[in-house]
Backbone as CSV, one residue per row, in Angstrom:
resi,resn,N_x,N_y,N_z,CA_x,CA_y,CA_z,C_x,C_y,C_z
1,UNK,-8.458,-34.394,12.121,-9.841,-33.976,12.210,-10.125,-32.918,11.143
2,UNK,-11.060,-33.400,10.256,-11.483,-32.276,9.285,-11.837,-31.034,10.594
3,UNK,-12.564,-29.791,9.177,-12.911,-28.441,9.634,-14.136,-28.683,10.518
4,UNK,-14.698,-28.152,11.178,-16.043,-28.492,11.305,-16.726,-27.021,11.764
5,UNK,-17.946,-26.894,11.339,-18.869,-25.413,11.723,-18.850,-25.733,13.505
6,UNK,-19.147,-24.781,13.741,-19.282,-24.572,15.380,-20.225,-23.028,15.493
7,UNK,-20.884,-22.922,16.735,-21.021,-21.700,17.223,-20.612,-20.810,17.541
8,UNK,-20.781,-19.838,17.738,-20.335,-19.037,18.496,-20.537,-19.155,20.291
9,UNK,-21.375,-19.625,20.975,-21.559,-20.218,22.273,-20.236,-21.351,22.070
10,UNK,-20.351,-22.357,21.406,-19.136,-23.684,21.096,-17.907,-22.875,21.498
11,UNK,-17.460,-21.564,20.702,-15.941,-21.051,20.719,-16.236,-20.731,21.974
12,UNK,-17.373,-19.697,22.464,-17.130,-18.985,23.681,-16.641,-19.772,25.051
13,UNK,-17.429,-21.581,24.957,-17.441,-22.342,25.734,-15.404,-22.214,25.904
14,UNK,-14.845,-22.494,24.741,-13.436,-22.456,25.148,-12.716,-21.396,25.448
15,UNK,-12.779,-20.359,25.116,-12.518,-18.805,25.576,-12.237,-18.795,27.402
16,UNK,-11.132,-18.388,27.539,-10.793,-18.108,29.308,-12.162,-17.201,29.807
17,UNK,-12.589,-16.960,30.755,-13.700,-16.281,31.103,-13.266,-15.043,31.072
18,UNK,-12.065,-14.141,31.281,-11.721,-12.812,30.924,-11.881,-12.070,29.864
19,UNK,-11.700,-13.268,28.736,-11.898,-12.670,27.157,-13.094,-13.087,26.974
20,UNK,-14.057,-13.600,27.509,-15.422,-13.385,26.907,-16.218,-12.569,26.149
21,UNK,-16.322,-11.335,27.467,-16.924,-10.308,26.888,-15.951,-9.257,25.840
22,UNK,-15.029,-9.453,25.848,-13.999,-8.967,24.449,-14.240,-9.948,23.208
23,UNK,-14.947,-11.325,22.947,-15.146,-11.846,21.858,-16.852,-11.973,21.531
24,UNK,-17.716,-11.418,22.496,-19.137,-10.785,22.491,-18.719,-10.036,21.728
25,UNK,-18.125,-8.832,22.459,-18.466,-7.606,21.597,-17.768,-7.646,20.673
26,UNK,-16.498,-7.813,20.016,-16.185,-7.676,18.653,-17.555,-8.852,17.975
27,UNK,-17.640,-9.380,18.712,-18.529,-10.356,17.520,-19.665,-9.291,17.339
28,UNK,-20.611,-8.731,18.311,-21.334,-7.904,17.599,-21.472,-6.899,16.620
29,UNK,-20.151,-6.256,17.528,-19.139,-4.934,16.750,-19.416,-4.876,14.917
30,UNK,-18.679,-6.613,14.984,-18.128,-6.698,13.269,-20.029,-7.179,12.891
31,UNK,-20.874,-8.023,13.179,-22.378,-8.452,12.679,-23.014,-6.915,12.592
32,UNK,-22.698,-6.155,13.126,-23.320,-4.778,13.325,-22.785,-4.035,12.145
33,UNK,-21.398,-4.329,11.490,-20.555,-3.278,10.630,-20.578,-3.989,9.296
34,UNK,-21.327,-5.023,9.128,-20.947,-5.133,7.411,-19.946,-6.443,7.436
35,UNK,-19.810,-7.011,7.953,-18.895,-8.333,8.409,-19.973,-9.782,9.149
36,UNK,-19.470,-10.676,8.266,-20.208,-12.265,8.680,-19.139,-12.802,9.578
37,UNK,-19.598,-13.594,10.388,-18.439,-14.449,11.105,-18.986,-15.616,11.291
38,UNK,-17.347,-16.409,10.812,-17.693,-18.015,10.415,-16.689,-18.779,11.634
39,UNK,-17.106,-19.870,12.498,-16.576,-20.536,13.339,-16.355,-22.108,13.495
40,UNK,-15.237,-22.242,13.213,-14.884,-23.270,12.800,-14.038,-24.028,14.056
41,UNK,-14.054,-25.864,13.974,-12.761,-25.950,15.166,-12.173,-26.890,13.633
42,UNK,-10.874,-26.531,14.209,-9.649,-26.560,13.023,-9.069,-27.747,13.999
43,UNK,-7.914,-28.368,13.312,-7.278,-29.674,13.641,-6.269,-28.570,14.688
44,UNK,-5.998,-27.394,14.519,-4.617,-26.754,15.079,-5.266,-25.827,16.288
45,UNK,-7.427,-26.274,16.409,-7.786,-25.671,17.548,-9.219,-24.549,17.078
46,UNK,-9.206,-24.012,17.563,-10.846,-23.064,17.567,-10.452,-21.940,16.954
47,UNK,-11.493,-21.583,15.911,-10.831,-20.697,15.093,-12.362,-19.361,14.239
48,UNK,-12.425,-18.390,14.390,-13.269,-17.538,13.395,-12.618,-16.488,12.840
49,UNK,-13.559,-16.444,11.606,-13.277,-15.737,10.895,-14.127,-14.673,10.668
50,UNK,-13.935,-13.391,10.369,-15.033,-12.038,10.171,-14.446,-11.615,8.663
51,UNK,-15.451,-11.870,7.585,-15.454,-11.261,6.048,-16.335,-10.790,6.084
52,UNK,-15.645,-9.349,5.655,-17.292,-8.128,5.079,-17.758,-8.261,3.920
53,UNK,-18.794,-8.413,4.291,-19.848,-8.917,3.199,-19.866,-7.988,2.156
54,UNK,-18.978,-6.712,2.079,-19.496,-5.834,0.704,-18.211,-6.346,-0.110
55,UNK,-17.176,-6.517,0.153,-15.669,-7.195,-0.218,-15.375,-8.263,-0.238
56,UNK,-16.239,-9.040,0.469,-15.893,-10.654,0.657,-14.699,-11.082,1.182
57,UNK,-14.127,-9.955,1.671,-12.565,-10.207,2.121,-12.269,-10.284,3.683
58,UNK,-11.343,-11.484,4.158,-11.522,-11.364,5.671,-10.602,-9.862,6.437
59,UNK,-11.389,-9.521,7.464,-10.666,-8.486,8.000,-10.297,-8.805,9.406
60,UNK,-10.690,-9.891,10.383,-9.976,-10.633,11.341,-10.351,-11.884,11.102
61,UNK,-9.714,-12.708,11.937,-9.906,-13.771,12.203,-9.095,-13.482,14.184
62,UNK,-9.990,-14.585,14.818,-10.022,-15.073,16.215,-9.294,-16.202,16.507
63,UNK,-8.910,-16.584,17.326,-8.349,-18.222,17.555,-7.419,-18.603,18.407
64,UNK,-7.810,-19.765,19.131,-6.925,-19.829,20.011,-5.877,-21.175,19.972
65,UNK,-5.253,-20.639,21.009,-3.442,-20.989,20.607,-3.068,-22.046,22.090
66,UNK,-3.569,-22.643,22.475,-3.340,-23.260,23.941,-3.905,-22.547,25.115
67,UNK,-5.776,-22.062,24.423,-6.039,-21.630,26.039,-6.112,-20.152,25.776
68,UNK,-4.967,-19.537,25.087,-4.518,-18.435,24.904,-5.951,-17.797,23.543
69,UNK,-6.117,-16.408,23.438,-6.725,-15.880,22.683,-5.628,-15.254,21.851
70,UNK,-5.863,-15.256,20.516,-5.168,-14.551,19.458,-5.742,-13.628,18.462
71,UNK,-5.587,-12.567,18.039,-6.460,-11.946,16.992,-5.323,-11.277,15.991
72,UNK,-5.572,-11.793,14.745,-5.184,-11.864,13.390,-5.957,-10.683,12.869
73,UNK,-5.556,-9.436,12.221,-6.367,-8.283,11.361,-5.669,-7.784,10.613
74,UNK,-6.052,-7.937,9.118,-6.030,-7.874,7.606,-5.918,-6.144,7.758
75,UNK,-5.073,-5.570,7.532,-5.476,-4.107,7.498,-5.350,-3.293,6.178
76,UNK,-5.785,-4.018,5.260,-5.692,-3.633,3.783,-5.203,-2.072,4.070
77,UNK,-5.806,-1.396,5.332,-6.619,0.341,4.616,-5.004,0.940,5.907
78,UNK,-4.288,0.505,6.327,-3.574,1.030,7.590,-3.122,2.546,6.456
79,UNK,-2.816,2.664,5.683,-2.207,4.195,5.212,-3.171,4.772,5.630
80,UNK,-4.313,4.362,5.464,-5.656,5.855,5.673,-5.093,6.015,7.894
81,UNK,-4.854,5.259,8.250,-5.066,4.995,10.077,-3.724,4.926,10.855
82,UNK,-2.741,5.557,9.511,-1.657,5.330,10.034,-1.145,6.000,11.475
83,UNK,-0.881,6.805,11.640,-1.353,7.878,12.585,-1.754,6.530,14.220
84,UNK,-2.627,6.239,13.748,-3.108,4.874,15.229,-1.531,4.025,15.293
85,UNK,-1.105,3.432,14.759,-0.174,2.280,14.328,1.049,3.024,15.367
86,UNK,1.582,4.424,15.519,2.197,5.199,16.163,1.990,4.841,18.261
87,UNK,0.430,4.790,18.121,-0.147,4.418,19.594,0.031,3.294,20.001
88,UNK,0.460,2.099,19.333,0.553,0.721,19.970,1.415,0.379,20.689
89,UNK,1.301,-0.138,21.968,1.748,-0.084,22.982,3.447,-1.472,22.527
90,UNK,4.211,-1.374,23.606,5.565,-2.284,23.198,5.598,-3.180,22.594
91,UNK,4.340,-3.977,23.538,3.809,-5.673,23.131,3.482,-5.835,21.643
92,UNK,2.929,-5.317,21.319,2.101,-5.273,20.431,3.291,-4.717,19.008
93,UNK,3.844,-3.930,19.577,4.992,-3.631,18.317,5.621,-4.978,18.150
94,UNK,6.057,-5.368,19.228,7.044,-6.536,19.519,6.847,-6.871,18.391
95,UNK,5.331,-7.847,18.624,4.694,-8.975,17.702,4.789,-8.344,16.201
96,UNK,4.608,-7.240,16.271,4.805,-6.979,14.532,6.143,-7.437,14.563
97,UNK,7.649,-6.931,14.872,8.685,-6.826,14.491,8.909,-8.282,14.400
98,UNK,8.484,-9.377,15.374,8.447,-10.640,15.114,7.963,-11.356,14.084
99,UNK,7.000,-10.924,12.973,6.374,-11.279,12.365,7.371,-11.188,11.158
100,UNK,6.806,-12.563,10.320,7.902,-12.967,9.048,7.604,-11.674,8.257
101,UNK,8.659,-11.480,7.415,8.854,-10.467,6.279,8.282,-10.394,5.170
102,UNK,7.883,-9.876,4.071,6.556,-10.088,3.048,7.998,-10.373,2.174
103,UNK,8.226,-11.732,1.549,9.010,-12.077,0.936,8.689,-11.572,-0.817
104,UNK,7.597,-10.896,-0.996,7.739,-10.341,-2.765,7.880,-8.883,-2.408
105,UNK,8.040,-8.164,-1.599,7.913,-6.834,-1.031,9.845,-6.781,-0.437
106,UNK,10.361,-7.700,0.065,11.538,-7.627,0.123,12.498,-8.604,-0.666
107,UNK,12.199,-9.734,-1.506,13.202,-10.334,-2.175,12.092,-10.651,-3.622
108,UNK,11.212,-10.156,-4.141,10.300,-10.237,-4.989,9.884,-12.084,-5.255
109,UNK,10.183,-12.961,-4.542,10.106,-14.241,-4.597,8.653,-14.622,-3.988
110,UNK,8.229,-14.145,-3.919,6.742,-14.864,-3.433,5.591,-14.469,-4.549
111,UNK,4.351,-14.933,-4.758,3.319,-14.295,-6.119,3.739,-13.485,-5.979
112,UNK,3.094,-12.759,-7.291,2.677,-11.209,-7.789,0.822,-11.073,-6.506
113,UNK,0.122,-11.891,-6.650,-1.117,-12.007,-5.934,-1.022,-11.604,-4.233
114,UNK,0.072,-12.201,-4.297,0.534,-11.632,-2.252,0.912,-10.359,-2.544
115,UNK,0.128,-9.916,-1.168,0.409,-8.086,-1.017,0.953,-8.150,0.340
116,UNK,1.774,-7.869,0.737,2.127,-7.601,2.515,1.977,-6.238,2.406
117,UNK,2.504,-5.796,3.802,2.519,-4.480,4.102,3.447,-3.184,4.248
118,UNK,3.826,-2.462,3.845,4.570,-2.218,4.088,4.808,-0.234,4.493
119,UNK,4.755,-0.228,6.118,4.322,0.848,6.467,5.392,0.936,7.921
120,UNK,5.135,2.745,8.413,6.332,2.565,9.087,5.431,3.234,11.030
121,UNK,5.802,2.590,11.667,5.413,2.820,13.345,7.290,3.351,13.561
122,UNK,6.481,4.581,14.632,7.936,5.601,14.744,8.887,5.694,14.021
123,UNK,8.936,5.966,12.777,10.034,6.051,12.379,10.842,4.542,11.863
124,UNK,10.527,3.779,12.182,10.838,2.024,11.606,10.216,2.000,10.815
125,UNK,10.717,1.597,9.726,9.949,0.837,8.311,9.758,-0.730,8.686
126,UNK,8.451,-0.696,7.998,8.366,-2.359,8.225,7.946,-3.026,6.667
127,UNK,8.193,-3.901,5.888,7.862,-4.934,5.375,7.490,-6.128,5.761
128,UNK,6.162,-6.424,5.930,5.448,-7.620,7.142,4.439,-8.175,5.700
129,UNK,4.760,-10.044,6.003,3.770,-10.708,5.413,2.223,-10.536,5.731
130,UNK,1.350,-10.319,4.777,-0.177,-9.764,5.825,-0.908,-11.284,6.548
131,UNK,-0.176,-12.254,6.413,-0.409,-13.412,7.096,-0.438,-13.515,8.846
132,UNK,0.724,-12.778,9.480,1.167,-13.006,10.368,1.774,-11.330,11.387
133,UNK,1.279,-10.098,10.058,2.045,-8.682,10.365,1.414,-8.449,11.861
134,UNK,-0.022,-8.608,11.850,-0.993,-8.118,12.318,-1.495,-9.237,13.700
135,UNK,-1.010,-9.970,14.338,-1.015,-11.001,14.698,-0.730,-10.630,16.127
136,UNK,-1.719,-10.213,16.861,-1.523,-10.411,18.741,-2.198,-11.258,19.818
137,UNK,-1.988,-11.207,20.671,-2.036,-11.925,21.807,-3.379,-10.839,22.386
138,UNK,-4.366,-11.224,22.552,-5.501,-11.014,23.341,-4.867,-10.868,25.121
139,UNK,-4.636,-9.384,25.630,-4.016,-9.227,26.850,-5.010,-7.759,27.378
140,UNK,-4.652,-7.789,28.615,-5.103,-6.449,28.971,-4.763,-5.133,28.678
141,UNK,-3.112,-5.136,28.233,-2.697,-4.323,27.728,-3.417,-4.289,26.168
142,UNK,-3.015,-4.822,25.446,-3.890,-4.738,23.757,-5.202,-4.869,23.598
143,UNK,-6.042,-4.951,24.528,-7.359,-5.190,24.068,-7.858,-4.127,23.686
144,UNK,-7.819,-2.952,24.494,-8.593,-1.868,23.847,-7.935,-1.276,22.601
145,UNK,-6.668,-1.887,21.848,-6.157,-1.533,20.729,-6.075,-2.418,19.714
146,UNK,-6.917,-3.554,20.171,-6.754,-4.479,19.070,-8.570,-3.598,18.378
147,UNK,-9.251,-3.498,19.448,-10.544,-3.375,19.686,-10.626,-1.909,18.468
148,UNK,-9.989,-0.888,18.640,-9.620,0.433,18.316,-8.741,-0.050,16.410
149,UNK,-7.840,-0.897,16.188,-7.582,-1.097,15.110,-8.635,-2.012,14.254
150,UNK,-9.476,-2.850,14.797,-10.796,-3.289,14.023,-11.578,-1.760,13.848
151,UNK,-11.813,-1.691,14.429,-12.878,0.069,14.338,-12.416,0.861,12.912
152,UNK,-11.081,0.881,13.201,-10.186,1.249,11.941,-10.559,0.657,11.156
153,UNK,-10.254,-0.214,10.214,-10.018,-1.225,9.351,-11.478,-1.098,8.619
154,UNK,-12.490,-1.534,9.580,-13.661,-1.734,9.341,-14.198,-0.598,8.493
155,UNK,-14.258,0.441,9.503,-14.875,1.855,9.015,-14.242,1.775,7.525
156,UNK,-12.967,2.039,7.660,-12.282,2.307,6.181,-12.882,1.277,4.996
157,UNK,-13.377,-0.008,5.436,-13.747,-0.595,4.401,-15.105,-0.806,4.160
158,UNK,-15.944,0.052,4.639,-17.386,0.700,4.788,-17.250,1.391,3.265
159,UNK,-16.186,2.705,3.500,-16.609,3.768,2.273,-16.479,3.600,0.910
């Protein structure tokens, strides 16, 4: 199945009813901050994207995974917010430490054009592909910190 445009009502229709009002409000959140969001259903499932319109660059993307909610965030700016990255709860580290390694940042084999990340939560250094660094599970525990690292991100790419 090609890409196809969808709504935002279309995604919400598939959204568990718990994460609803958590994909309202970031959706307003980011239409309110300088960010477009594009909604697509993908062959691999339901999927948006939020690019700020002054950068053209995406700073989340949404999507779900079997039912499940996922949120993907680009954090170009984490040195300015580093300080937050310290607050993230186990889960949520987990998924970073799970996340593949930025292969030109640790074996220089990937473009010069790929940038991963490479920043440190407690005292751990991390080298994380920015594909997959940033990559959680929509839960009760992370929501108000996935919610709190968009806020981040965003603001920083306001100034």
């Amino acid at each position: 199945m090609p890409q196809q445009k969808i709504s935002l009502e279309k995604f919400l229709e598939a959204v568990n009813v718990t994460n609803k009002p958590f994909v309202q409000k970031i959706d307003e959140y980011m239409l309110n901050n300088g960010c477009k969001g594009t909604f697509e259903e993908k062959k691999s499932g339901l999927f948006c994207s939020y690019k700020h319109t002054k950068t053209k660059k995406s700073v989340a993307n949404l999507f779900l995974k079997e039912q499940d909610l996922s949120v993907r965030i680009y954090g170009e700016n984490i040195d300015s917010y580093s300080d937050f990255l310290n607050t993230l709860p186990t889960e949520m580290v987990t998924s970073i430490e799970e996340a593949g390694v930025c292969k030109r940042l640790v074996h220089n084999t990937c473009s010069t054009k790929c940038s991963g990340y490479d920043f440190t939560i407690v005292e751990k250094h991390f080298q994380k592909c920015r594909y997959g660094c940033f990559e959680f599970l929509v839960t009760d525990e992370s929501l108000p910190f996935i919610e709190s690292f968009l806020q981040h991100e965003v603001e920083k790419r306001a100034i």
